[in-house]
ZAKESE-81652 format. One record per residue (C-alpha): chain; residue number from 1; x, y, z; residue in one letter. Coordinates in nm, 4 decimals. Layout:
<nodes>
NODE   chain   resi          x          y          z   resn
NODE       A    NUM          X          Y          Z      a
...
</nodes>
This chain:
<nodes>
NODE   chain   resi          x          y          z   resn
NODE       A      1     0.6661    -2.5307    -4.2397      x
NODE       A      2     0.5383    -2.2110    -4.2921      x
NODE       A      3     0.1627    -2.3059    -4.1681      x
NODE       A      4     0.3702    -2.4717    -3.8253      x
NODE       A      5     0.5183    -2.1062    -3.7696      x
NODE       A      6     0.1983    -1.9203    -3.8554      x
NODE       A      7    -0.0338    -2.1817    -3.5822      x
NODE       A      8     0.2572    -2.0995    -3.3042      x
NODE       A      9     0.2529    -1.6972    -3.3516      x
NODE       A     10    -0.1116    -1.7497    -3.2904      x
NODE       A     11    -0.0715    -1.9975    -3.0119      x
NODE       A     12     0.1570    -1.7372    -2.9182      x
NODE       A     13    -0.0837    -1.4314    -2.9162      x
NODE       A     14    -0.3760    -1.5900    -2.8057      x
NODE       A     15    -0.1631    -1.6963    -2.4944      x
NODE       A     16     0.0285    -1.3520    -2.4332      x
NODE       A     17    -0.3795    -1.1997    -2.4269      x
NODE       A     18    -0.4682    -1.4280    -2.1990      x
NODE       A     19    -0.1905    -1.3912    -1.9697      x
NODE       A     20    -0.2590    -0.9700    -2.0156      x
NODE       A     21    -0.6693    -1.0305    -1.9226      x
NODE       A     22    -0.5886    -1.2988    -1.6552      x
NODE       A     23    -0.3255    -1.0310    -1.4835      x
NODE       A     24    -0.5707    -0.6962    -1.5580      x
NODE       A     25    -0.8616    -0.8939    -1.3525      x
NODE       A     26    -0.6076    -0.9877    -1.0810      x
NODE       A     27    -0.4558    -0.6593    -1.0057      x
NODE       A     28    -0.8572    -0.4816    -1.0416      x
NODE       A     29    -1.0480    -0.6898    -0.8442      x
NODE       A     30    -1.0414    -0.5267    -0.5754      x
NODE       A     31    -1.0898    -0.1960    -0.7214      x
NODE       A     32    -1.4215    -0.0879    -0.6106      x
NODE       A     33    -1.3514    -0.1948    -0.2517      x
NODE       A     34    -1.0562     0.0478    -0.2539      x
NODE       A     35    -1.2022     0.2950    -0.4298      x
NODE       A     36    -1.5004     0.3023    -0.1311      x
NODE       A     37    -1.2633     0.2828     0.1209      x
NODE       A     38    -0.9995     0.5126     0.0592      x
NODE       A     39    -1.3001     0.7612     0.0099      x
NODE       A     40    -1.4129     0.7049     0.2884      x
NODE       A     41    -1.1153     0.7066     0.4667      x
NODE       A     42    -0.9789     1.0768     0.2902      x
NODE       A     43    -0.7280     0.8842     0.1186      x
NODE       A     44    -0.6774     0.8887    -0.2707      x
NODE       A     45    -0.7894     0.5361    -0.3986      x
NODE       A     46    -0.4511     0.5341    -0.6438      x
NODE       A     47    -0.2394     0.5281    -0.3851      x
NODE       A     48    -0.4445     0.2394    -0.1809      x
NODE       A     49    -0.4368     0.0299    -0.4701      x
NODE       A     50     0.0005     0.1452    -0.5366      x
NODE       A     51     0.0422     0.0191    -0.1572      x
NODE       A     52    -0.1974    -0.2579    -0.2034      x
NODE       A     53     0.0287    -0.3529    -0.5597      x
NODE       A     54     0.3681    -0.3411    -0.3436      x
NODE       A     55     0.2500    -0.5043     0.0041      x
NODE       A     56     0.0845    -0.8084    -0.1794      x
NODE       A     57     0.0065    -0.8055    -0.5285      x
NODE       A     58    -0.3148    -0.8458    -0.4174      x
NODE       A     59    -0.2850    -1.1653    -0.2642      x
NODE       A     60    -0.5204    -1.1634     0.0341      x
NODE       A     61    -0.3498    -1.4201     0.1973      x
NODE       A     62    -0.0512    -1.3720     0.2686      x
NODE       A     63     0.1286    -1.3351     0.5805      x
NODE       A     64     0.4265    -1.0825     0.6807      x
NODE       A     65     0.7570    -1.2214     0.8163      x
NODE       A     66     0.6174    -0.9839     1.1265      x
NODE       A     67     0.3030    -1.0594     1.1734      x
NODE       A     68     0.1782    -0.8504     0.8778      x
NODE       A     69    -0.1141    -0.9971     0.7544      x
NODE       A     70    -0.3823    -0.9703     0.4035      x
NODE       A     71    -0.3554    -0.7246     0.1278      x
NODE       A     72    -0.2389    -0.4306     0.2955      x
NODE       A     73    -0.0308    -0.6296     0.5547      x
NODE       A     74    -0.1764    -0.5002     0.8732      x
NODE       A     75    -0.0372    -0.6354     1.1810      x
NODE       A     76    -0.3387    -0.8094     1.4889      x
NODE       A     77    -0.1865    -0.5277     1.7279      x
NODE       A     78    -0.3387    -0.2426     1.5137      x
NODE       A     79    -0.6558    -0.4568     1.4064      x
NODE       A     80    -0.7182    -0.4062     1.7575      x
NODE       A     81    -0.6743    -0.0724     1.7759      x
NODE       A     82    -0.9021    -0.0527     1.5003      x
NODE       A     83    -1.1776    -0.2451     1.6821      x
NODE       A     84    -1.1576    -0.0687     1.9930      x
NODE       A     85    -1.1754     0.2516     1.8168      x
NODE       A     86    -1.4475     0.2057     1.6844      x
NODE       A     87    -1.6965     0.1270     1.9777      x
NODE       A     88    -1.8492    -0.1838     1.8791      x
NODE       A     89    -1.8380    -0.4537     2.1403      x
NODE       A     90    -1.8924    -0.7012     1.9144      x
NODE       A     91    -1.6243    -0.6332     1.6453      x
NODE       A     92    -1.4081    -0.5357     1.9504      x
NODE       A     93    -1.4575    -0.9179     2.1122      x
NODE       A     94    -1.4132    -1.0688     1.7605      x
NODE       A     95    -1.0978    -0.9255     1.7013      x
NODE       A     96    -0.9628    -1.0081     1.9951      x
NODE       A     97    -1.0188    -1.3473     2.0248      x
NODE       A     98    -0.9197    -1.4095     1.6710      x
NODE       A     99    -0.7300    -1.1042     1.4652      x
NODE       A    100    -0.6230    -1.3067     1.1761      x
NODE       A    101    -0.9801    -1.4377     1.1219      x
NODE       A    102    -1.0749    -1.0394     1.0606      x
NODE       A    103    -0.7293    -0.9395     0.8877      x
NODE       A    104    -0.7850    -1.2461     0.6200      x
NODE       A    105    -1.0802    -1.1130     0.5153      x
NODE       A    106    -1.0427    -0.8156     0.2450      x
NODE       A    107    -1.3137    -0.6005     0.3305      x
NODE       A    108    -1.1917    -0.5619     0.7009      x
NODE       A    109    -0.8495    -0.5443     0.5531      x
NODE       A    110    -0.8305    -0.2603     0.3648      x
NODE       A    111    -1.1104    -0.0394     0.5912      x
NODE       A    112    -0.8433    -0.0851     0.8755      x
NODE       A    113    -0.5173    -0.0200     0.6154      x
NODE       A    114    -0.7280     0.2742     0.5395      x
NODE       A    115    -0.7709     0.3493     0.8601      x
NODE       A    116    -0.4292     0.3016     0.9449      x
NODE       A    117    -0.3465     0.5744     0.6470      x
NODE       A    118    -0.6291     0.8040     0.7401      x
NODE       A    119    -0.4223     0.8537     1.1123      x
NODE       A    120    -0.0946     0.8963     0.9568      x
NODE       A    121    -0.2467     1.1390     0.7337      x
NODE       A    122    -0.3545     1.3851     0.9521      x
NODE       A    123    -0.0309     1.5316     1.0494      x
NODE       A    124     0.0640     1.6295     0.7322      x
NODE       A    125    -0.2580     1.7176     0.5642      x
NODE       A    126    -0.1484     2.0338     0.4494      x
NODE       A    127     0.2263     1.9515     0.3900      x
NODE       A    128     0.3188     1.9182     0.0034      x
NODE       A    129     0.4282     1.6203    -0.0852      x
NODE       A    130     0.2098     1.4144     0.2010      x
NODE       A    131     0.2212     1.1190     0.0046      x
NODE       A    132     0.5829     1.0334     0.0772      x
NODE       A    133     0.5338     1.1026     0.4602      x
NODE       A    134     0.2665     0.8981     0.4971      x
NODE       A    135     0.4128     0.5651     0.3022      x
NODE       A    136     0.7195     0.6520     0.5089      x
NODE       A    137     0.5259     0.6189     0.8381      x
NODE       A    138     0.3089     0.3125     0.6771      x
NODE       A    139     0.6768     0.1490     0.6593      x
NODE       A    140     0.8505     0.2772     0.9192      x
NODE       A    141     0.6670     0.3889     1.1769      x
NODE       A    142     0.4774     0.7238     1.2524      x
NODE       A    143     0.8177     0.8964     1.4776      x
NODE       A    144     1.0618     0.7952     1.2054      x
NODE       A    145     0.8500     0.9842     0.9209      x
NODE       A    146     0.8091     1.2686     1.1795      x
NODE       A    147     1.1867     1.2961     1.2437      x
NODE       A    148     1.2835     1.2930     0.8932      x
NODE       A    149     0.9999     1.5829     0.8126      x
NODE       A    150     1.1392     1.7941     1.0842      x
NODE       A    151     1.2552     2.1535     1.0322      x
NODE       A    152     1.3546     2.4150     1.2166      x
NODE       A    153     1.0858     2.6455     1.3675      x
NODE       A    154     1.0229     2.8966     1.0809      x
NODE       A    155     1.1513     2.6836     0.8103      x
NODE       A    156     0.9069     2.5693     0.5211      x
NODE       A    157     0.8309     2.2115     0.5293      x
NODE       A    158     1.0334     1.9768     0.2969      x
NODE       A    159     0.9289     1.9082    -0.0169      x
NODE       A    160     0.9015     1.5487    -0.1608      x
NODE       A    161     1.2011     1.4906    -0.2977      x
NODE       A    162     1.3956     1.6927    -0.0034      x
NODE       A    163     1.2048     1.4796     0.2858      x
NODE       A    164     1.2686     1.1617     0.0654      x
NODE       A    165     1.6889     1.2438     0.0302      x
NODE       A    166     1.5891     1.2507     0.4650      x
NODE       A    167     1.5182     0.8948     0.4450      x
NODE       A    168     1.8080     0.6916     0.5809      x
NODE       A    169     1.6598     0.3800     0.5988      x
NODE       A    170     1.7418     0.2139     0.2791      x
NODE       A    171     1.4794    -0.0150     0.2032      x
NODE       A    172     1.2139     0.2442     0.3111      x
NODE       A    173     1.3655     0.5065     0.0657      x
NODE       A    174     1.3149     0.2483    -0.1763      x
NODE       A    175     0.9798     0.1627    -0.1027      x
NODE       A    176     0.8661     0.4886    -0.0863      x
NODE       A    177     1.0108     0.5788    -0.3986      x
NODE       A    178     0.8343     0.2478    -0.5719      x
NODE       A    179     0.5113     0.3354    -0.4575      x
NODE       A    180     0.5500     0.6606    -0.5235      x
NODE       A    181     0.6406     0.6166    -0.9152      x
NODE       A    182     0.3810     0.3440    -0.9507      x
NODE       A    183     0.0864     0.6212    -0.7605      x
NODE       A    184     0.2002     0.8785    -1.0358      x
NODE       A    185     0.1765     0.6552    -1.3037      x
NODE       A    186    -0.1376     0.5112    -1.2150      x
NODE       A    187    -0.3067     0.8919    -1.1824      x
NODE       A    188    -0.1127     0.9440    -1.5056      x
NODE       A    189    -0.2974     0.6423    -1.6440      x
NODE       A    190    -0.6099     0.7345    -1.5884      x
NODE       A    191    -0.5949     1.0589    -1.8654      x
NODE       A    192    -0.5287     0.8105    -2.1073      x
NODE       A    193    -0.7031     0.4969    -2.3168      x
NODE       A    194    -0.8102     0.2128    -2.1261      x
NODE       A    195    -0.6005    -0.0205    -2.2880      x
NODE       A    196    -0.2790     0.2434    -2.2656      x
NODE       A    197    -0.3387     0.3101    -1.9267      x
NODE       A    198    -0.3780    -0.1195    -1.8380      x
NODE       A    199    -0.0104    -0.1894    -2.0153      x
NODE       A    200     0.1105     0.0957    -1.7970      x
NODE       A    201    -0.0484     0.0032    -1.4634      x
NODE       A    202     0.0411    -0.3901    -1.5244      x
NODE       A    203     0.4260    -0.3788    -1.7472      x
NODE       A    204     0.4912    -0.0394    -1.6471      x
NODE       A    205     0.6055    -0.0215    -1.2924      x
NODE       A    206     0.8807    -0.0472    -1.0670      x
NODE       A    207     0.9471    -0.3935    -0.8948      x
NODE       A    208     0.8318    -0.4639    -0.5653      x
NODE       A    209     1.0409    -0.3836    -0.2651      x
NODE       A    210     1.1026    -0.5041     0.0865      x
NODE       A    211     0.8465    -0.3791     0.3327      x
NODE       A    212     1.0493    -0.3904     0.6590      x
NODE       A    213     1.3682    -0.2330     0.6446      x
NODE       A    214     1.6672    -0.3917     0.7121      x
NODE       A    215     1.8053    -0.4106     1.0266      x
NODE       A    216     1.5099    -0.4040     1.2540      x
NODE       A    217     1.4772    -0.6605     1.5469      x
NODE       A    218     1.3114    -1.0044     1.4288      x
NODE       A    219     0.9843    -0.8904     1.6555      x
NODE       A    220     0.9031    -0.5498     1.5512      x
NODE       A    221     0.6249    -0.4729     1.2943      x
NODE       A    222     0.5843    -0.0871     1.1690      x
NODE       A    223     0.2364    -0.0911     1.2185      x
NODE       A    224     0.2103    -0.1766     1.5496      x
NODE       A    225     0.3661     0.1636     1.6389      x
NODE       A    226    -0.0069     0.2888     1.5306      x
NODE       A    227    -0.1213     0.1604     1.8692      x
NODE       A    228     0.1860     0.4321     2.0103      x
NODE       A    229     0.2328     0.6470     1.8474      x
NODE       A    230    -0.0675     0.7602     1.5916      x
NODE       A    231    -0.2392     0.8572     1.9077      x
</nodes>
């Protein structure tokens, strides 16, 4: 009896590390496409990879109820925006004729999520607390995050928590505040031991939220205000 308890605590352990390696090389896979990226897009590589963790679970293909498509959910509408920014005919005819094709792919994914973040990121380079402005517009549009930062002429700008309290969208509070406390973990997990800083980054975080806040007509997709309203 005691050999049958001792073979299925092993059975047991041997299958709990397997299920810890199998989800460690899922959720870092992508890593050193983020990393180059978000680096080259100004944008700290922990948070890509928090947005990345909450949009998907890095599950490249998988498809919005809006339109939102691949790891970082992009919509076609701001693909194409993407494309035409960037002065290539032939990426600009590609995307076009087939968005999806280029939003399945993870590469092209997360340069134009980066992208995407890069834009929302310039109006409030120098505000503290950016992060939470710029998941806000990533979720609910680039006027919506601007309204809730606004002050009074002369006032200091909000801080994080003050702009967050701002938020009265309730599934967008929520999924800024996820990301948020999984991004500070994360950069917290990186002072630590490898093997800390994995149980944190995989056991450790808050649950996934809803991307697209309640309430919103059936159609409308928060990135595709980039083509709008980023400008």
């Amino acid at each position: 009896m005691k050999r049958l308890v001792i073979i299925i605590l092993i059975a047991l352990l041997v299958l709990g590390a397997g299920i810890y390696f199998l989800d460690q090389y899922w959720i870092h896979r992508y890593d050193s496409l983020i990393e180059r990226e978000a680096s080259l897009h100004h944008i700290d590589p922990a948070l890509v990879w928090s947005i990345v963790y909450e949009e998907t679970y890095f599950s490249p293909w998988k498809k919005g109820r809006n339109g939102e498509i691949g790891l970082m959910q992009v919509t076609p509408t701001v693909a194409r925006e993407w494309a035409a920014e960037s002065g290539l005919a032939p990426i600009e005819q590609r995307t076009a004729m087939d968005p999806e094709a280029i939003l399945r792919d993870p590469e092209r994914n997360v340069q134009i999520g980066c992208w995407y973040l890069e834009k929302a990121d310039q109006d409030y380079r120098n505000t503290p607390g950016r992060e939470a402005r710029i998941l806000a517009a990533y979720n609910a549009g680039p006027s919506r995050a601007a309204e809730w930062s606004r002050v009074p002429g002369g006032s200091p700008p909000l801080q994080e928590k003050e702009f967050i309290e701002r938020i009265d969208i309730a599934s967008t509070r929520a999924y800024v505040t996820s990301i948020l406390q999984r991004y500070h973990r994360v950069k917290s997990a990186k002072k630590m031991s490898p093997a800390r800083a994995g149980l944190i980054v995989s056991f450790g975080t808050a649950a996934r939220v809803t991307r697209q806040p309640l309430g919103w007509p059936a159609n409308f997709s928060s990135p595709a205000l980039l083509a709008s309203r980023l400008k």
